[in-house]
VOVO-939520 format. One line per field, with one value per residue: x, y, z of N, C-alpha, C in turn; residue number from 0. Coordinates in nm, 2 decimals. Layout:
# residues N
nX <- (X, ...) .
nY <- (Y, ...) .
nZ <- (Z, ...) .
caX <- (X, ...) .
caY <- (Y, ...) .
caZ <- (Z, ...) .
cX <- (X, ...) .
cY <- (Y, ...) .
cZ <- (Z, ...) .
martor <- (NUM, ...) .
END
This chain:
# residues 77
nX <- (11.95, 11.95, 11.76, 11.57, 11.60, 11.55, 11.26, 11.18, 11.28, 11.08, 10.87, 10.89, 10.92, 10.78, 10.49, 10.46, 10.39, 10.60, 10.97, 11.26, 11.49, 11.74, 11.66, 11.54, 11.79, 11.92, 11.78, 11.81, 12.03, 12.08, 11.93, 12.03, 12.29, 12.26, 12.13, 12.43, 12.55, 12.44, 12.49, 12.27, 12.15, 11.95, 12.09, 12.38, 12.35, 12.26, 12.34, 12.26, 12.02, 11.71, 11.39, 11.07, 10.79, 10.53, 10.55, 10.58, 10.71, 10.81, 11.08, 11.19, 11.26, 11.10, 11.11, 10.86, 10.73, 10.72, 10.56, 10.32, 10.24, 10.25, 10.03, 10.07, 10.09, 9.90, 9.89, 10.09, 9.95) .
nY <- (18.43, 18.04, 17.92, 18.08, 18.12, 17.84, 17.80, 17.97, 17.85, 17.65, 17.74, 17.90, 17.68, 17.45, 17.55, 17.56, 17.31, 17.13, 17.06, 17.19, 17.17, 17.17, 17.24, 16.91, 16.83, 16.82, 16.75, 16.51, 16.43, 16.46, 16.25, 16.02, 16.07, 16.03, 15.77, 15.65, 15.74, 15.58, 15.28, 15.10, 15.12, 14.99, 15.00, 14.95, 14.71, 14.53, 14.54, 14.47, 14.52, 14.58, 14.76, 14.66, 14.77, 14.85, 15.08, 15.37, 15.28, 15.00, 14.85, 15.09, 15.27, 15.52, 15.75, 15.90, 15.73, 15.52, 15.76, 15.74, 15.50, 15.45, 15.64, 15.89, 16.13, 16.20, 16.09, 16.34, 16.53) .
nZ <- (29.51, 29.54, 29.61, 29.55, 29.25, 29.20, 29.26, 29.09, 28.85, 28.84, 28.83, 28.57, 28.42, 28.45, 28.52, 28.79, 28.86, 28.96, 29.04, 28.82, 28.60, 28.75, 29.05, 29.07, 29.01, 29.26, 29.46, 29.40, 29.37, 29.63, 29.78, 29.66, 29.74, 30.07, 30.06, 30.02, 30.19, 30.35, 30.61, 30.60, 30.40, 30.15, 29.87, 30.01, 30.15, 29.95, 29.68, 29.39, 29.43, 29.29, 29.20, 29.21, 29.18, 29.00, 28.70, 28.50, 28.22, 28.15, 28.31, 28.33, 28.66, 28.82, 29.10, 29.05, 29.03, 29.25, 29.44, 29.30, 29.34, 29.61, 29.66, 29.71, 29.54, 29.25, 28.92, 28.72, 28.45) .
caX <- (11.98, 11.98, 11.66, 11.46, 11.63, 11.49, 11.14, 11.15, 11.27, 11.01, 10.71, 10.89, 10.96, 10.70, 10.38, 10.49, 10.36, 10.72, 11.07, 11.29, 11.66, 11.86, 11.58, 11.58, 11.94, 11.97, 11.69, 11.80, 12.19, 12.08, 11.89, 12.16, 12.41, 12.20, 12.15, 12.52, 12.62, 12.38, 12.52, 12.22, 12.06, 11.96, 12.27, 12.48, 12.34, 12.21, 12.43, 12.20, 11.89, 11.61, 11.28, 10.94, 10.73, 10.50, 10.62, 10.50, 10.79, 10.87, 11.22, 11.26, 11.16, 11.12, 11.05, 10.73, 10.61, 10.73, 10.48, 10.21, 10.23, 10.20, 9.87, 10.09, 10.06, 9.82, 9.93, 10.07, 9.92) .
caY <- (18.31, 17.93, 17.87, 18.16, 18.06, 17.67, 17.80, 18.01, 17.76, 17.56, 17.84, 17.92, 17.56, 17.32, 17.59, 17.53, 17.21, 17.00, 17.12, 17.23, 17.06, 17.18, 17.16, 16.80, 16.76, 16.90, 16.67, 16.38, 16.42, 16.41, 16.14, 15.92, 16.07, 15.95, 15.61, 15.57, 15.75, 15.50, 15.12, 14.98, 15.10, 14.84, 15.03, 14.89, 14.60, 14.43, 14.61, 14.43, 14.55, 14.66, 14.78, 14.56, 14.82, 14.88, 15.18, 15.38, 15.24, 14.91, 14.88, 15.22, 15.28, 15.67, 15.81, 15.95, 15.56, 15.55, 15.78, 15.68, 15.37, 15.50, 15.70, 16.04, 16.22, 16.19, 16.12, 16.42, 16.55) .
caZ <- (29.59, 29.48, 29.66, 29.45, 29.18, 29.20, 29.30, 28.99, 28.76, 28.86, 28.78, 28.45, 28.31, 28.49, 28.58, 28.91, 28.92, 29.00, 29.04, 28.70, 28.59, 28.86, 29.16, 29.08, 28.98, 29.39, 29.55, 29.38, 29.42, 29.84, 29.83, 29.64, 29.89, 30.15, 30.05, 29.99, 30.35, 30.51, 30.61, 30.64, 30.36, 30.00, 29.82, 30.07, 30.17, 29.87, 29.54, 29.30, 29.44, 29.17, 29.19, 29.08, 29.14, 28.87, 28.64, 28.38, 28.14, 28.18, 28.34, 28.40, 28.75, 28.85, 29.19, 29.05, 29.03, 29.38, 29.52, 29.28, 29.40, 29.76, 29.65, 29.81, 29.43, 29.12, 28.79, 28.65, 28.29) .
cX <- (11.94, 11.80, 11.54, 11.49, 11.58, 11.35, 11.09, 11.20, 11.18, 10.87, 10.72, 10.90, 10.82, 10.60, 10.37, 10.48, 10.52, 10.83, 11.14, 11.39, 11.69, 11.78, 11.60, 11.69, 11.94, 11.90, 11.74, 11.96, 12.18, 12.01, 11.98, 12.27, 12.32, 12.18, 12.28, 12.60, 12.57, 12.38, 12.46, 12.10, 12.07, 12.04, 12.34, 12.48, 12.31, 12.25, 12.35, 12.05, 11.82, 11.45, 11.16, 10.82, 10.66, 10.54, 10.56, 10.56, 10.82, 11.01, 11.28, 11.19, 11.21, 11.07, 10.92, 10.65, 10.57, 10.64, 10.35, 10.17, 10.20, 10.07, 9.97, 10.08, 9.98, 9.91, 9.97, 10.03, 10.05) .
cY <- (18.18, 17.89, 17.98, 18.11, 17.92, 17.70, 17.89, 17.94, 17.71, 17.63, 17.82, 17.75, 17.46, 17.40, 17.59, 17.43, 17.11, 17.11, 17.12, 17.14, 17.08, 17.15, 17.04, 16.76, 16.75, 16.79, 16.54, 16.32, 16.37, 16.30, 16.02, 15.93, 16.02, 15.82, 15.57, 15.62, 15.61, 15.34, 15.08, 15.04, 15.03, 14.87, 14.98, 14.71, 14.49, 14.54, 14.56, 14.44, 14.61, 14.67, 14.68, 14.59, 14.86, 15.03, 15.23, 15.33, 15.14, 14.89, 14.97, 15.28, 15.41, 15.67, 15.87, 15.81, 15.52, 15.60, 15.81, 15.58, 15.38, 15.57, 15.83, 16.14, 16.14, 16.19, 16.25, 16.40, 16.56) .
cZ <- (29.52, 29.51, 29.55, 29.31, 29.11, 29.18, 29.17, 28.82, 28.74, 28.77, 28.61, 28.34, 28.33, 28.52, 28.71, 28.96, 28.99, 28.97, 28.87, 28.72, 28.75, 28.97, 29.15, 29.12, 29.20, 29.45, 29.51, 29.40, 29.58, 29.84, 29.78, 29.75, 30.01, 30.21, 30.09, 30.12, 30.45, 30.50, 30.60, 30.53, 30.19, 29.94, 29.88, 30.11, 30.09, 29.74, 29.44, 29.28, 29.31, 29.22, 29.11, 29.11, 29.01, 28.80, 28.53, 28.23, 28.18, 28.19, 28.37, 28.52, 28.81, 29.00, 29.18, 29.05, 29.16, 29.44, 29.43, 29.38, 29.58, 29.78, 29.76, 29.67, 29.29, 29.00, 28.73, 28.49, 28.22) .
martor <- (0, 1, 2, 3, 4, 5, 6, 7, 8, 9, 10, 11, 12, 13, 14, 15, 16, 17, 18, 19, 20, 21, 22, 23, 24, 25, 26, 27, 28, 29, 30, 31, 32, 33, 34, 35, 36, 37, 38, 39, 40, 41, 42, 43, 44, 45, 46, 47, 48, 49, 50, 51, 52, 53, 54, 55, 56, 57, 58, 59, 60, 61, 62, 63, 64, 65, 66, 67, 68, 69, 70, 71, 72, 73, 74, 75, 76) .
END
C-alpha cells in the first residue's frame, strides 16, 4: 500500500527523520490544492503574495523555515 510505501521511503532515504520524494511530493501537492480550492485564502486574494520570513537561503522560502520560525521543529542536521 501507498502509505507503507511512504513510511518506508522515509526510513530508507531520510533515517526516518522526514518524509522521502514522493511523501512530500503527496503532502505538498494537498496543501497547494488547498490554498487554491480556498477563496479566501493569500493565493486567491493577493496573487503577488511572497513570504519575508527569514529563510535559510535568501529568497527561497521553504516550509521548513516556516515552522522554524514557529519554534514547532529544530533545525535539522
Amino acid at each position: 500500500p501507498l502509505w507503507y510505501y511512504i513510511l518506508k521511503e522515509a526510513e530508507v532515504l531520510e533515517d526516518g527523520l522526514r518524509m522521502g520524494p514522493v511523501g512530500s511530493r503527496i503532502v505538498g501537492e494537498v496543501f497547494i490544492g488547498l490554498l487554491k480550492a480556498d477563496k479566501d485564502s493569500y493565493l486567491t486574494v493577493n496573487k503577488n503574495w511572497k513570504p519575508t520570513l527569514p529563510s535559510a537561503t535568501p529568497g527561497d522560502f521553504e516550509i521548513t523555515d516556516l515552522l522554524k520560525f514557529a519554534g514547532v521543529v529544530p533545525p535539522l542536521q
